[in-house]
N, C-alpha and C positions, 0 to 999 in steps of 0.2 A: 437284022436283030438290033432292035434297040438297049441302051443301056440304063439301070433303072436304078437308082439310088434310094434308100429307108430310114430316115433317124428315127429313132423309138421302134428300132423291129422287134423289140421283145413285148411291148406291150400289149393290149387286148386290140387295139385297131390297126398295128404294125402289125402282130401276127396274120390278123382278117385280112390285109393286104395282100399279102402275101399268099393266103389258102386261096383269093380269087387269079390271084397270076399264077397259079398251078397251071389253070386251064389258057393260059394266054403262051400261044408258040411264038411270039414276036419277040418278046423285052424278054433279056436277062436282068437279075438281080448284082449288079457286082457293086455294093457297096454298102455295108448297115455300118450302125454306130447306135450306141445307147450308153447310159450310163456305165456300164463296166469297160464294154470293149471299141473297139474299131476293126472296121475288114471290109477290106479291097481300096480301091483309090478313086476318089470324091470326081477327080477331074474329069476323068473317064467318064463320067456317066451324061447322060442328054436331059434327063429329067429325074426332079428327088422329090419324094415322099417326107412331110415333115408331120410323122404322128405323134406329137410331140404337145406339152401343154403353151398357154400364152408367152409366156416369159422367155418359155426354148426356141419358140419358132420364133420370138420379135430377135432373139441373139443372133440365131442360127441364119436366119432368110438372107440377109444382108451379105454375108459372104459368099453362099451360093448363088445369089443372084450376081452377084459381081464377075462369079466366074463364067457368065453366061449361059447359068443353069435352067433349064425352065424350073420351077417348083411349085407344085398343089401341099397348103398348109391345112390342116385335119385341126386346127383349135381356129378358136375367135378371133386370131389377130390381123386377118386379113378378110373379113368378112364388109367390113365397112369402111365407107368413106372416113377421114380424118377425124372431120367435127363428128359422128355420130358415133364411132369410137371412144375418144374421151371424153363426150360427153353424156354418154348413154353406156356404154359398154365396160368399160375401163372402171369406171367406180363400183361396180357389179360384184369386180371379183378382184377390187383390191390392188388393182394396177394404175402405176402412173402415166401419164401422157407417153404414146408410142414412142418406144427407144428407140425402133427403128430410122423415124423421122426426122432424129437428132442429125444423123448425118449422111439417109438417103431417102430424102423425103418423097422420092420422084415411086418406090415404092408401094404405097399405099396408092397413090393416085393411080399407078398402073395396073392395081391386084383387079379384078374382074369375081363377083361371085360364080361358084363351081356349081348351080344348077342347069345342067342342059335342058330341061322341059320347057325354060324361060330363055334361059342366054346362049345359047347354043352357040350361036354366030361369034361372040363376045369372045367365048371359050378359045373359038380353033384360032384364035390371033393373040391371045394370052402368053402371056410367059410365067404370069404368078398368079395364081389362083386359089381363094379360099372356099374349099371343100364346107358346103353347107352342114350344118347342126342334126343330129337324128330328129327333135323333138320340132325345130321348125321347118325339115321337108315334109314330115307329114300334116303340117300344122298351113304351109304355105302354098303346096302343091292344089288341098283341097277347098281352099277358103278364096286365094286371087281370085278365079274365073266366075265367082260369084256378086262380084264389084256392082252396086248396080243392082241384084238382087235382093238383097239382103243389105241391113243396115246397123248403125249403132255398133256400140261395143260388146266384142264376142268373147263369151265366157269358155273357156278349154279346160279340161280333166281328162289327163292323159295318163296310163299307167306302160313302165317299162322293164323289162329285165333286167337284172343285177350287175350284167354285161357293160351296163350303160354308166357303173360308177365301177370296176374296173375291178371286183372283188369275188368269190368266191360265190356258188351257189351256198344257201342255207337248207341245210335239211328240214328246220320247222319253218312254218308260212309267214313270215314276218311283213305287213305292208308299212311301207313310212312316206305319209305326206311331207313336203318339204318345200322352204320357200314360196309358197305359195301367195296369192296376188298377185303384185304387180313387182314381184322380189326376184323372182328368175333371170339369171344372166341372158335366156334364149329372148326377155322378154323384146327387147330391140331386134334382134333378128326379125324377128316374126311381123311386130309391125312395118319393120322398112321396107318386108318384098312382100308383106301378103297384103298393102292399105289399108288394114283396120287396125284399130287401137286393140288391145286385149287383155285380159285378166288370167292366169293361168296356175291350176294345181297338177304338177306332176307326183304321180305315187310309183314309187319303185319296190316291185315285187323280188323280196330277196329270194324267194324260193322257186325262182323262174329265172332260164339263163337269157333269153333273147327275145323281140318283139315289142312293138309299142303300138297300143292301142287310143289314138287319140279319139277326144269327145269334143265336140264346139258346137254350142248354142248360141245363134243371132239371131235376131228379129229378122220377117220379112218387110221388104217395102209396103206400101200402100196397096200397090197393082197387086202384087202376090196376094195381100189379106183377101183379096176381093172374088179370087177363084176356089175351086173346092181344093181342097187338101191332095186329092189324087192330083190335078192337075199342077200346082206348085211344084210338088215333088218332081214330077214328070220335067217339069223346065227346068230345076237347080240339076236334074241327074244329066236332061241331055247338055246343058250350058258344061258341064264336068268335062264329058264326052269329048262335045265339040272343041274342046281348051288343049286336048294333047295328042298330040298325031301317035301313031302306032308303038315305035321307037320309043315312046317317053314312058311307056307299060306303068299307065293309071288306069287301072279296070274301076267302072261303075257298076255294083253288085247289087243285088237285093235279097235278101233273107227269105225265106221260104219253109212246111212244114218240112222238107227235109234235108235243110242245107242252113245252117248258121253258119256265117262268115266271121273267121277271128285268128288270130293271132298265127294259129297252128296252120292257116292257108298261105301266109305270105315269110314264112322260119326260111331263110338259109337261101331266099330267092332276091331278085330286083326287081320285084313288083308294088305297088302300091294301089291297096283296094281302098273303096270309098262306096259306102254307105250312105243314103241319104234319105229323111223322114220331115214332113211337116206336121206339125200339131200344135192346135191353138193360135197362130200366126207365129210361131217360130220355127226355122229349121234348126232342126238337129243329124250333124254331120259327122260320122266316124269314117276314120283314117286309121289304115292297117299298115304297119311295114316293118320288115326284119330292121334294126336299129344299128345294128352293124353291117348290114350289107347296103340296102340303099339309101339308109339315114348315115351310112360313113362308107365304110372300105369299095362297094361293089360303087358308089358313084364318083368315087374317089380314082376309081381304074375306066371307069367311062369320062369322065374330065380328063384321064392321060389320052387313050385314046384320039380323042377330038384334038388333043394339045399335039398329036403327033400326026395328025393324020387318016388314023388309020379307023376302020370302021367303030363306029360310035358305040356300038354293044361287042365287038369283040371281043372274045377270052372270057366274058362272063356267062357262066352258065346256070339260070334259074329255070325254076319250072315258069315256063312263060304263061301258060294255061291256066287258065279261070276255074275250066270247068271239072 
């Protein structure tokens, strides 16, 4: 039995942590901490959950890793390298150059990003790892394997649940654009592990609790303009395909007169569906996935996992099924 440690268990992605280790018989929980309280003892534990914003986890990291903690951090402060941190990240959202670094700069150079579709290998020798963004694993999972197909700068319109800013459902339909352009904190995520430059409007549906629907239009290459439409599509779906072995559960879908693919197919699972259309020499690409299970909590327990050992999907339980 392993021992599992949570700052921010009371939040919206502390709690999701936590509803996915229901079904994990490995880890115990013996230690949370949040702003009111503390409970159990920090030492004790093998690995800590830090769902916590910038500022808490740059405090907080530093003394749990000293105690020779592993820990996966759920905000942006270990997502990037040094320079792309302060210089892309950090002015984002109002932050000065990593506290951390002040006086364990070793750190940052050690954190590893928390997608296994890509880093897998990286992950199982980590000790600190930062758990990817909801808006760019769906953003980055479905746009890499495309390098090479597609070009130029890719436009994204992505909508998500109210979930995703930590607030209450609304009972009347409220949509709000936000940050849009090139104003998005995610925007650096996305370009550093997807290779393309990008533009992005996220809309947050307050009258919907969970789910992100992302959109991305690129241009195709040359070769692509030059086959029929059916055929393009056909290479970006199986280029998709070919990109993630079984384990990484990105299904390639297509829409059909009795089956529309959305949001309500991927709620409450750790799947990520993908859509893909050519027209007029551009693709256009949608990306499905629950925003707190595999865009945070459910990849956040497949990062411990890997970080321990122990089977890479175990204890999470999604409908794995497409069909």
């Amino acid at each position: 039995m392993y021992r599992i440690g949570i700052y921010g268990d009371t939040g919206m992605v502390g709690q999701e942590i936590e509803k996915v280790l229901q079904h994990h018989d490995q880890v115990e929980i013996c230690f949370r901490k949040n702003s009111r309280r503390e409970e159990g003892v920090l030492n004790s534990c093998e690995l800590v959950f830090l769902a916590t914003k910038d500022p808490e986890s740059m405090a907080f990291a530093p003394s749990i890793f000293e105690l020779g903690k592993k820990v996966i951090d759920m905000s942006g402060a270990f997502r990037f390298p040094r320079e792309e941190f302060e210089g892309e990240y950090a002015p984002r959202i109002g932050l000065n150059p990593h506290k951390s670094a002040d006086y364990m700069p070793e750190l940052l150079a050690e954190a590893v990003y928390g997608m296994p579709a890509l880093l897998q290998d990286h992950i199982s020798q980590a000790r600190l790892v930062g758990n990817p963004g909801c808006y760019p694993t769906s953003v980055i999972l479905a746009l890499k394997p495309l390098k090479g197909l597609v070009q130029g700068e890719a436009t994204i319109v992505a909508t998500s649940g109210i979930s995703g800013a930590r607030k209450d459902v609304e009972e009347v339909p409220n949509e709000i654009t936000y940050a849009y352009g090139r104003r998005h904190k995610h925007i650096p995520e996305m370009e550093l592990y997807s290779g393309f430059r990008v533009n992005f409007t996220p809309i947050v549906l307050q009258s919907v609790f969970r789910g992100i629907n992302t959109n991305i239009r690129t241009e195709l290459t040359e070769p692509l303009k030059n086959v029929s439409e059916a055929v393009a599509t056909e290479q970006l779906s199986q280029t998709i395909r070919d990109a993630y072995r079984p384990e990484d559960l990105v299904f390639v879908v297509e829409d059909t007169d009795d089956k529309q693919w959305g949001t309500r197919d991927v709620a409450d699972t750790h799947k990520l569906l993908v859509k893909v259309c050519v027209d007029e020499g551009f693709a256009y690409i949608c990306s499905l996935e629950d925003n707190l299970g595999k865009g945070a909590a459910s990849q956040a327990v497949e990062n411990m996992n890997i970080m321990l050992g122990l089977p890479r999907l175990y204890g999470i339980d999604p409908a794995y099924s497409t069909s």
